[in-house]
N, C-alpha and C positions, 0 to 999 in steps of 0.2 A: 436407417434412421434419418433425419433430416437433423441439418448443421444449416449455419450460416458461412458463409464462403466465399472468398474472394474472387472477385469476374473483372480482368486486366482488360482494359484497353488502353489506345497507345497515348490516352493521354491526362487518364485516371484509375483510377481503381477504386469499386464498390467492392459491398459488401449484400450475398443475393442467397435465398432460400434453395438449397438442394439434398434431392436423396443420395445419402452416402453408404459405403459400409460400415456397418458396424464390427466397432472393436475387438480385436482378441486380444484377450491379457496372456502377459507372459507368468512364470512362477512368481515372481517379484510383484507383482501387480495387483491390484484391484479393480473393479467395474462400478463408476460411480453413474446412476443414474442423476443427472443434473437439474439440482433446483432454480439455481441462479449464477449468476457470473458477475465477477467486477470487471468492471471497465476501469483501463491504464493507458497511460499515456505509451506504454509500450504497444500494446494492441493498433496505433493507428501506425506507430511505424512497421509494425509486419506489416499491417495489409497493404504499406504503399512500397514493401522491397520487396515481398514477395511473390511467388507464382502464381498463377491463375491456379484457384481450388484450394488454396491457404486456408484453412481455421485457426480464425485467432481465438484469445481468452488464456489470460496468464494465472487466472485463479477462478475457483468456484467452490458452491455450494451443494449440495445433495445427501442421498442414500448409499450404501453397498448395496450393489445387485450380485457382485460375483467375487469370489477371493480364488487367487491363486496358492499354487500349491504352498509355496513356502512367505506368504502373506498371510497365517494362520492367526497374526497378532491382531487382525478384525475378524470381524464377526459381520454376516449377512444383514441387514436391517440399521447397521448402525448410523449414526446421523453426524455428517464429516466435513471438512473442508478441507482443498488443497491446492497447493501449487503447481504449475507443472513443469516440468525440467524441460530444458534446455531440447533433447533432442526428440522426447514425446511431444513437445510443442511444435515440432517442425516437420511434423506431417498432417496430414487431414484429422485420423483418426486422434489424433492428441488434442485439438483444439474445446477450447472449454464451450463456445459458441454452438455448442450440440447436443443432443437428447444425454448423450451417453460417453464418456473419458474414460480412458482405461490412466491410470496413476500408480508408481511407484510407490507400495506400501510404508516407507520413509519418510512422500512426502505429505503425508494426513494428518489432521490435528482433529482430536474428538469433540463434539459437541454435545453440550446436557439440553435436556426437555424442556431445561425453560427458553431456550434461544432461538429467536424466529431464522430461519431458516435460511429466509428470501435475504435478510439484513446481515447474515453472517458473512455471505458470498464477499461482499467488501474488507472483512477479515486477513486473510491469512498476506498479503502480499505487502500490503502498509504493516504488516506486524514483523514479519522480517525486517524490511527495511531500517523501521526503530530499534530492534533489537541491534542490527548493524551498525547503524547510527549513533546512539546512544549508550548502549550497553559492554558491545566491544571495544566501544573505544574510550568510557570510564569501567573501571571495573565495578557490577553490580556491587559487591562489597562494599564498595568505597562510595558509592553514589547518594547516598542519601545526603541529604541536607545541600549537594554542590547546587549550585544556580546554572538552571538552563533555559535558554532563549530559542522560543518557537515560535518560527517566524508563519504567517497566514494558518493562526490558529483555530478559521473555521473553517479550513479544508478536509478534507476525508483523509491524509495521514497527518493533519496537525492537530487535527481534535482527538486522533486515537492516543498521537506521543503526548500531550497534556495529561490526557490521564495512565497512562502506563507512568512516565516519570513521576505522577503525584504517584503512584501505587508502589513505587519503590521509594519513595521519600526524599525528591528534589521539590526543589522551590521552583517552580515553573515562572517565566515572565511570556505572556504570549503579546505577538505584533498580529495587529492584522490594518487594514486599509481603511481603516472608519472607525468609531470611537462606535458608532452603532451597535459595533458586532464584540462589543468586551462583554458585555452581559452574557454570550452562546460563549464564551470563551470560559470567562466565571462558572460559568453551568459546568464545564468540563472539570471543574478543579483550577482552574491558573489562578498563580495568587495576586500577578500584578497583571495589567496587559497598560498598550503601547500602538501609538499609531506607527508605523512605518511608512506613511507619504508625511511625515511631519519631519521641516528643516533641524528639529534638536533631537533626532531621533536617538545618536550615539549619549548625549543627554538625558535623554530621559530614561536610559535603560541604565546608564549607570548611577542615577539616584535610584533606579528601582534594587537595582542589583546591591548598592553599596559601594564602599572603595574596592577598587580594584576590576571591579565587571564581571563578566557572567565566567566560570566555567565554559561551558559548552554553547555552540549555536547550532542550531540544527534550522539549516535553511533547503531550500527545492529548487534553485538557478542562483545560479555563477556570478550574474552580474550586480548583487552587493556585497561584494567577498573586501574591499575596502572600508567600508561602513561595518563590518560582522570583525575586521579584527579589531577595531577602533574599540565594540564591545569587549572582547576579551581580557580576560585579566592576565596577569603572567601566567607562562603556560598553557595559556586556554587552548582551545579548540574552537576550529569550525567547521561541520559536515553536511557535505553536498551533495544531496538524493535523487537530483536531476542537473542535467548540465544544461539547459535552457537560459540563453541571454549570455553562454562564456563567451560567444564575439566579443561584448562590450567591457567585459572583465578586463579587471586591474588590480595587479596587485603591489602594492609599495615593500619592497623588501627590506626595508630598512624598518617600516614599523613592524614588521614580522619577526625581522631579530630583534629586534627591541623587548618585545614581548615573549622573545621565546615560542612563541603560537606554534599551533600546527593546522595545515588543513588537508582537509581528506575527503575522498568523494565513494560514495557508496555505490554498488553496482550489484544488483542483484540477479537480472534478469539476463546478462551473458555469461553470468556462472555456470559450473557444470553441475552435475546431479549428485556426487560425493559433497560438494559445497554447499548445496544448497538442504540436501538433508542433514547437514552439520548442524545448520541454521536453526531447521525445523527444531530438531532436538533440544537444544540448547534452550532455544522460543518456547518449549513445551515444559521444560523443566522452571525457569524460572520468571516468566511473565502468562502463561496459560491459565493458572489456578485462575488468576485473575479475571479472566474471563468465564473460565466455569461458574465462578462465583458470583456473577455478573456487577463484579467490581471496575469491570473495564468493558464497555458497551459499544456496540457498533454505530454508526455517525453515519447514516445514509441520508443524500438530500432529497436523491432523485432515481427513481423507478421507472423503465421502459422493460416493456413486451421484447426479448429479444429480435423481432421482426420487425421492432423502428429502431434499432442500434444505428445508423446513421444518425438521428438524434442526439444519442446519448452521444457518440463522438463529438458530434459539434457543439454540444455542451461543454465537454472536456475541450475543446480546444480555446475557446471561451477564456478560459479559466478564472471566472468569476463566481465558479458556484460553490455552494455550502452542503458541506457534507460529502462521502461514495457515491458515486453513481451507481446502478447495478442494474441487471439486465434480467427480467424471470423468465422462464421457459415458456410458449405459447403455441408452440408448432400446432398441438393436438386442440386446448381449450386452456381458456387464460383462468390464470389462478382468482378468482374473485374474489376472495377476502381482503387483495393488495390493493395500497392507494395508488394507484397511475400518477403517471403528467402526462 
């Protein structure tokens, strides 16, 4: 089969067209024929730590081609999405960047007929993360009505957590970098939004919030963890889903006990395979219906052919864009019904 695949030299590292083998699944396993693939900010750090012949790709979309023996809880033909662990990620054959992934039958979430395919790929890995984020650390029970602050609300996981928390019944406030983008924010469900390059930013969140401040902050780097507990009310929280900018992090501990806060940072992608189908389950049980019911919709901005992913990265590195990135399969012939960039 042909993958995309890391080619090291000694003073970078691509990402280049090669035939590889194809997969053998173990009893545990399934064989997904691959429709598309999200693109994460983890994928650029595989391909710049690892060895020559790496496949990255930490989630995808597709088909069942094959079920193993004791993965009898799919069915051939079904239309799936998944993550992939920890140590199927870290060989060739694991990588999502390929015709075909062999996946522990644990970690698959099913998809209905009405759900484009290409658009799901961006799914399952921002859906952990919020669920980690958000839902572990209020208890779903408890969480309706608490006020939670989402910070770059038209990102590909800040437009999925808007509406997951509107779908469990939080008051959403979203920041994002321009007053432009409240309207894509409003489209997702948020009930107030908020600039965050604005000098009264802890201001303005807590007249949106009311006395006291948000519950919850769910930001993606480190470096406004001063300003995030300023939001917080007693007790609040703030959870941190990428460690990007913690050089310039600071934190006052004195406003910390003051407020009782806590902060916590989410780590998904160096978990192990019991954790992270913990995850899955948990995901599938009580934020999934959501998505079958397409209550909770995928957020893509931008669509490449897997064979310009150098693109899609430098997009992602960017980090100015709106919406998932995601990458469609094209080795053989490009899907034409899809809009390109």
């Amino acid at each position: 089969m042909k993958a995309m695949v890391a080619k090291k030299s000694y003073f970078s590292s691509i990402l280049e067209q090669r035939e590889v083998k194809m997969p053998e699944i173990k009893d545990y396993e399934v064989l997904i024929k691959v429709c598309a693939v999200g693109v994460n900010r983890g994928d650029i750090i595989d391909v710049a730590t690892s060895d020559d012949g790496f496949c990255p790709g930490l989630e995808c979309s597709g088909i069942i081609e094959a079920v193993g023996r004791n993965a009898n809880c799919w069915k051939v033909g079904e239309r799936v999405i998944a993550i992939s662990s920890g140590d199927v990620c870290a060989i060739l054959e694991g990588g999502g960047y390929a015709e075909r992934v062999a996946v522990p039958a644990n970690l698959l979430l099913p998809l209905s007929g009405d759900i484009d395919l290409e658009d799901a790929a961006g799914l399952p890995y921002a859906s952990c993360s919020i669920w980690l984020a958000l839902f572990r650390t209020l208890d779903p029970k408890t969480i309706k009505d608490k006020k939670i602050l989402i910070h770059e609300g038209v990102s590909g996981i800040g437009a999925l957590a808007i509406q997951y928390a509107k779908y469990m019944g939080s008051v959403v406030i979203a920041s994002t970098g321009s007053s432009d983008q409240f309207s894509i924010c409003q489209q997702y469900g948020a009930d107030f939004c908020v600039d965050h390059t604005s000098e009264d930013f802890v201001y303005a969140v807590s007249e949106k919030a009311g006395y006291g401040g948000v519950d919850i902050v769910l930001d993606y780097q480190a470096s406004n963890l001063k300003r995030n507990i300023q939001c917080c009310r007693i007790r609040g929280k703030v959870v941190i889903v990428d460690l990007r900018g913690m050089e310039h992090a600071s934190i006052e501990l004195t406003a910390l006990q003051r407020k009782h806060a806590e902060i916590k940072v989410v780590d998904l992608r160096s978990r192990n395979f019991s954790y992270k189908a913990s995850v899955i389950a948990e995901l599938r049980t009580h934020l999934w219906p959501a998505v079958l019911q397409q209550k909770v919709v995928p957020t893509v901005g931008h669509r490449f052919p897997v064979t310009e992913v150098e693109k899609a990265l430098n997009l992602l590195q960017k980090n100015d864009s709106i919406g998932k990135i995601t990458l469609y399969m094209n080795f053989e012939e490009t899907i034409g019904h899809l809009k390109t960039d």
